[in-house]
C-alpha positions as CSV (number, residue, x, y, z in Angstrom):
1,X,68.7,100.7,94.5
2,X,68.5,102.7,97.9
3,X,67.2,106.5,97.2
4,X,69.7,108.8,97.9
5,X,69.6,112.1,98.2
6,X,70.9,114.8,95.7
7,X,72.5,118.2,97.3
8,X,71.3,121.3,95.5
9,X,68.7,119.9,93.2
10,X,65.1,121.4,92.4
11,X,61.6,120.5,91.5
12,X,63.6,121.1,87.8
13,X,66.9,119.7,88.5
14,X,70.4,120.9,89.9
15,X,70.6,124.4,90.5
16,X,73.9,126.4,90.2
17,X,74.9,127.5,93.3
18,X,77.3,130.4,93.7
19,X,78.4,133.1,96.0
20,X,81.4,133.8,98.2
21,X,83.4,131.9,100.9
22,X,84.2,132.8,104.5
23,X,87.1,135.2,103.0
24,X,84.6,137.1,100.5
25,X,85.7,135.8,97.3
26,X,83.4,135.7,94.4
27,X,83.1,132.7,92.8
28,X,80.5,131.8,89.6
29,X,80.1,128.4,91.1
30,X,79.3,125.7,91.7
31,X,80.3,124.6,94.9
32,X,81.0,120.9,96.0
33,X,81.1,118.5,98.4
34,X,82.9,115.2,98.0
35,X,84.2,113.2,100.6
36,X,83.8,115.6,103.5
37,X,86.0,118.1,101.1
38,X,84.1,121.3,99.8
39,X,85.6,123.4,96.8
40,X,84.0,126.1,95.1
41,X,84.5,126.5,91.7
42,X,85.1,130.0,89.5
43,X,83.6,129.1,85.9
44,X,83.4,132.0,83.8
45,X,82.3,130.4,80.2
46,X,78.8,129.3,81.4
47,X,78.6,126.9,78.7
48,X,81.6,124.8,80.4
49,X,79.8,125.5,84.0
50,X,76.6,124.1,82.6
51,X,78.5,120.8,82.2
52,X,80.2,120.7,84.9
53,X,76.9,121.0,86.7
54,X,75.1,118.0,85.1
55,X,77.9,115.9,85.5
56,X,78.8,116.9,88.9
57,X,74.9,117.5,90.1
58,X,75.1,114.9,92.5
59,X,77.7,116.6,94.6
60,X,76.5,120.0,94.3
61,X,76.2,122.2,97.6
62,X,75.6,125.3,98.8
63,X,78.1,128.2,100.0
64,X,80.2,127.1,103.2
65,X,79.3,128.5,106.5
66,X,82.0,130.9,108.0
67,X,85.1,129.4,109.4
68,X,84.7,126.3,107.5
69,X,88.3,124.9,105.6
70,X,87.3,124.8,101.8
71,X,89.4,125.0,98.8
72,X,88.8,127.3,95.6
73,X,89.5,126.4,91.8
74,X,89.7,128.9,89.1
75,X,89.0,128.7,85.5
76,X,91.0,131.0,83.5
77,X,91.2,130.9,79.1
78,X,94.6,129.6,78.1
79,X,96.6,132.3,75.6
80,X,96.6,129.6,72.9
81,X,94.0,126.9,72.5
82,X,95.4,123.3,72.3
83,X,93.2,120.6,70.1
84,X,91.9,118.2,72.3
85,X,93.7,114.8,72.0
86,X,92.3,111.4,70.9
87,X,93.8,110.2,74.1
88,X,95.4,110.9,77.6
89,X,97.6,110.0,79.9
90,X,97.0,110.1,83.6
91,X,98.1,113.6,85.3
92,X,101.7,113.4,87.1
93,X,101.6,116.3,89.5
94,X,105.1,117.9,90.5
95,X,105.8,119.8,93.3
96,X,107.4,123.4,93.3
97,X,110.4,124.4,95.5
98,X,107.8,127.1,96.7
99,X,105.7,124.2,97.6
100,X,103.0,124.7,95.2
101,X,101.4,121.8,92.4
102,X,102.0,121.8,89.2
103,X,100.3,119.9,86.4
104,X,100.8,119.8,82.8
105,X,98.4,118.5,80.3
106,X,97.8,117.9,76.9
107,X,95.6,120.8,76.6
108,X,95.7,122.5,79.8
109,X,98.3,123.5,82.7
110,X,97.0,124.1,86.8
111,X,98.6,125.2,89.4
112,X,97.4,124.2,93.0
113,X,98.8,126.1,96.4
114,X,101.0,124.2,98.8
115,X,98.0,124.1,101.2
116,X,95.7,122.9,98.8
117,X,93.4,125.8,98.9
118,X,93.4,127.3,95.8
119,X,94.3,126.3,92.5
120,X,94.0,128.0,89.0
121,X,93.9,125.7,85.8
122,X,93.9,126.6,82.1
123,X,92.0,125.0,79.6
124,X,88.9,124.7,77.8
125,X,85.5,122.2,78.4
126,X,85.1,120.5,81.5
127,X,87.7,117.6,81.0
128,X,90.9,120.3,82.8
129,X,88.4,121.0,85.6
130,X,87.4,117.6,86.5
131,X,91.2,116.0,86.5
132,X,92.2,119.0,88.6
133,X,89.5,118.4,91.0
134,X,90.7,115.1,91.1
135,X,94.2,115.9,92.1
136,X,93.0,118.2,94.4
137,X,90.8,115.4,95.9
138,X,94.3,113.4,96.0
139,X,95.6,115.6,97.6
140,X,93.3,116.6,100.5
141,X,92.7,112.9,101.8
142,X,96.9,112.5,101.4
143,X,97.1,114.9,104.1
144,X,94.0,112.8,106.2
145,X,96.2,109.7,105.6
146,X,94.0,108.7,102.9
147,X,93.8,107.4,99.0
148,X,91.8,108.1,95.9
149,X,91.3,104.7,94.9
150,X,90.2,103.7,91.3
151,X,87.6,100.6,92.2
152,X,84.0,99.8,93.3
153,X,82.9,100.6,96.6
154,X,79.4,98.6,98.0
155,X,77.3,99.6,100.3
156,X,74.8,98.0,102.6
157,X,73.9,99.8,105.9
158,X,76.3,101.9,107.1
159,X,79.1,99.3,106.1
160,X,81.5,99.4,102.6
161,X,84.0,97.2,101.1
162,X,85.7,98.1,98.4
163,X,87.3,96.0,96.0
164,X,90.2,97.3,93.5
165,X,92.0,96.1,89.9
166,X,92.8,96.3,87.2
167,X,91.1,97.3,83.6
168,X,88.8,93.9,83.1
169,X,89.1,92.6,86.5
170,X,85.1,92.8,87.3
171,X,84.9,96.5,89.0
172,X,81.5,97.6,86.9
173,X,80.4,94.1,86.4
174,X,80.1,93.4,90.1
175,X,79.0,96.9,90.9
176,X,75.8,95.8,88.4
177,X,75.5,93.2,89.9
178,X,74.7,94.4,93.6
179,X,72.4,97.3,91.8
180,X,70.5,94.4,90.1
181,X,70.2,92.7,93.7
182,X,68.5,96.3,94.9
183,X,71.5,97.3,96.8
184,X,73.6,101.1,96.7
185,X,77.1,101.4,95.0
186,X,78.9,104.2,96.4
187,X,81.2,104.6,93.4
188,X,82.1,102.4,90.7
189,X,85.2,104.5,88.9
190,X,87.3,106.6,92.2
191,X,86.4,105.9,95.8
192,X,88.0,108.2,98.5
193,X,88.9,106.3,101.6
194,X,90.3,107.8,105.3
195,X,91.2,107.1,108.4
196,X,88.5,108.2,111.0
197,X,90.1,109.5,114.6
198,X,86.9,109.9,115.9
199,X,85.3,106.7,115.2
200,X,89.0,104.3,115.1
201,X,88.1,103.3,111.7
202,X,88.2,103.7,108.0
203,X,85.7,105.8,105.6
204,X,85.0,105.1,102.2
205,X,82.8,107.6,100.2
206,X,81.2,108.3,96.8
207,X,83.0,110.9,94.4
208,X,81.4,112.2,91.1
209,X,83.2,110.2,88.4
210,X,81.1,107.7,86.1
211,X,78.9,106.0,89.0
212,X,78.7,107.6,92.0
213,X,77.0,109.1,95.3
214,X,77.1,111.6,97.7
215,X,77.2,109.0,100.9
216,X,79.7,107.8,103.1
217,X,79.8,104.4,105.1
218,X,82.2,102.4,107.8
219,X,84.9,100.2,105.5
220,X,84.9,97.3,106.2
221,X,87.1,95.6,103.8
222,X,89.4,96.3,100.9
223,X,90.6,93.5,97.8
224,X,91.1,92.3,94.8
225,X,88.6,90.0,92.7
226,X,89.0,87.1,90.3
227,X,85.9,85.5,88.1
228,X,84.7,82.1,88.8
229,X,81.6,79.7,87.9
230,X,80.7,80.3,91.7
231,X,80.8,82.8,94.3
232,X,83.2,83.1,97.6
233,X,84.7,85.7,100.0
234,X,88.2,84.9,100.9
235,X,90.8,86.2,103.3
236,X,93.7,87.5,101.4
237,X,97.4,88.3,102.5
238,X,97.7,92.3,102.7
239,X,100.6,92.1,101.0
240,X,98.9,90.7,97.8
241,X,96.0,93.5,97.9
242,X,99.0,95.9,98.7
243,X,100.2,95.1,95.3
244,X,97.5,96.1,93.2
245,X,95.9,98.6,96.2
246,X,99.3,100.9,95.5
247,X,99.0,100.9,91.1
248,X,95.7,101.8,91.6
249,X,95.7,104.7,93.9
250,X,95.8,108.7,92.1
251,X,99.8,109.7,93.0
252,X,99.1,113.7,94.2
253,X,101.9,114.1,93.8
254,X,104.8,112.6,91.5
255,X,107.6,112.1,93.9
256,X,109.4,110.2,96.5
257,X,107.5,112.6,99.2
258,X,104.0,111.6,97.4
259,X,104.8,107.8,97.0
260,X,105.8,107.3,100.1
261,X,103.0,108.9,101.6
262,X,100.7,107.2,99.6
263,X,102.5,103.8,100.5
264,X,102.1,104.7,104.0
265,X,98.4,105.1,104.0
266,X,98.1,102.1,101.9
267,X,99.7,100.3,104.8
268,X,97.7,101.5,107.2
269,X,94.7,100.6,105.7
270,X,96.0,97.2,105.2
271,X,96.7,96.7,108.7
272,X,93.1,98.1,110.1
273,X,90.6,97.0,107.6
274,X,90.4,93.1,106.6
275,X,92.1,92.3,103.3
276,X,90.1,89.8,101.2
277,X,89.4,88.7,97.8
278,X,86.3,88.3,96.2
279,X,86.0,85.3,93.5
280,X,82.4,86.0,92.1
281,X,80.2,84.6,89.1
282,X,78.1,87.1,86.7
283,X,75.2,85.8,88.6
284,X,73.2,86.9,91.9
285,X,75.0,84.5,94.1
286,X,77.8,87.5,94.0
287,X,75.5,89.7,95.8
288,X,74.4,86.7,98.7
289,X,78.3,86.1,99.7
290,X,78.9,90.0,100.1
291,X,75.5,90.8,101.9
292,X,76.8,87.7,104.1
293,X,80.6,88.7,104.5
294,X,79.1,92.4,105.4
295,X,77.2,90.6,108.3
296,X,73.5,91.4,107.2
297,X,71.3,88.7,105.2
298,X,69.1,91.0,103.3
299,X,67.6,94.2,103.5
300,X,67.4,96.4,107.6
């Protein structure tokens, strides 16, 4: 796999950043940066911070200059703690009529400004943190035009395509696959795509969750994938990657507002970046047809 470089680590690992922000507010840190978004985080348990830290290392940054947009999350101890559950459902944000986010979980409650810049959750361990940050993630590339997508995003150059399904369809097993041929998976569990003014095109990037790096590269194509004895890259209606592109994007928000936002980017992204499916076999031939389909034949 390609080196990559880690933000914020040491000759002995990931060290914890913390400091204020361009408005002077104290935070225990860390701060992050995923997907061109920076947050700064206000931990107060350090055992919960320490955590949050090793699983987040990757991401880790330093304070933001002056003048730069950044948002703020704060820790705070619930009044009663809740016993974690055995399992949990996926987070259905709600909007306030003042504007603000609203989440309520099994064992913790947040609250995130209208403008996404601050937000406060309750809760103990790191589990309330990280779902918050990824609503807050949501949330910030909704109002880029983007999507939190869960899938596998692979990298080769500068140039991504990420491919999406559902629970069994191949996501990990493919994004194995390509690290066993020597190449770089940007994220294997949530990949943050966006539209690019600047460049014309679309940007897919690396967030923390399970497998996944601090990098960003050009998208070049988004689908579906379906096991086979042998390995092909096909070109697939945008209606048909639509369909499983929209069930597996994070809704920020649970509402006609936030679905049709999110179908909107969906579309978009559809209509600028080349739909395909991927049939592949549990063998290296997976990793030729995508290195060929990305337009490079091996390593440069």
């Amino acid at each position: 796999m390609h080196a990559l470089n880690t933000p914020g680590a040491g000759p002995s690992g990931p060290q914890l950043p913390g400091g204020s922000g361009d408005d002077g507010l104290e935070l225990s840190g860390p701060w992050l940066s995923i997907a061109g978004w920076t947050v700064g985080l206000d931990v107060p348990d350090s055992r919960v911070r320490e955590l949050l830290l090793r699983s987040l290392s990757g991401f880790v940054t330093g304070p933001p200059r002056a003048g730069v947009r950044c948002s703020r999350l704060r820790v705070v101890a619930p009044s009663a703690v809740r016993p974690e559950p055995p399992t949990r459902e996926l987070p259905r944000p709600w909007r306030e009529q003042d504007g603000s986010l609203r989440l309520e979980g099994e064992d913790y409650a947040a609250r995130i400004d209208a403008d996404g810049l601050r937000g406060e959750v309750s809760g103990t361990g790191r589990f309330p943190v990280e779902v918050v940050l990824r609503v807050m993630l949501a949330a910030e590339l909704a109002r880029r035009g983007g999507l939190l997508v869960h899938g596998v995003a692979l990298v080769l150059g500068e140039t991504a395509a990420l491919f999406t399904g559902h629970s069994g369809a191949g996501k990990s097993t493919l994004g194995g696959l390509w690290m066993d041929a020597g190449e770089t998976v940007l994220s294997d569990e949530l990949v943050a795509v966006w539209p690019d003014a600047v460049e014309g095109s679309w940007r897919a990037s690396g967030t923390p969750w399970n497998l996944g790096f601090p990098r960003e590269a050009r998208l070049r194509a988004v689908g579906t994938l379906a096991w086979d004895s042998g390995s092909r890259w096909e070109r697939q209606r945008a209606g048909d990657v639509g369909r499983v592109l929209v069930h597996n994007a994070l809704l920020s928000e649970a509402s006609s507002v936030g679905r049709a936002a999110l179908l909107a980017s969906a579309g978009r992204l559809l209509s600028e970046v080349e739909p395909v499916r991927l049939v592949f076999a549990r063998d290296a031939s997976a990793a030729t047809v995508v290195r060929e389909a990305l337009g490079v034949s091996g390593h440069g």
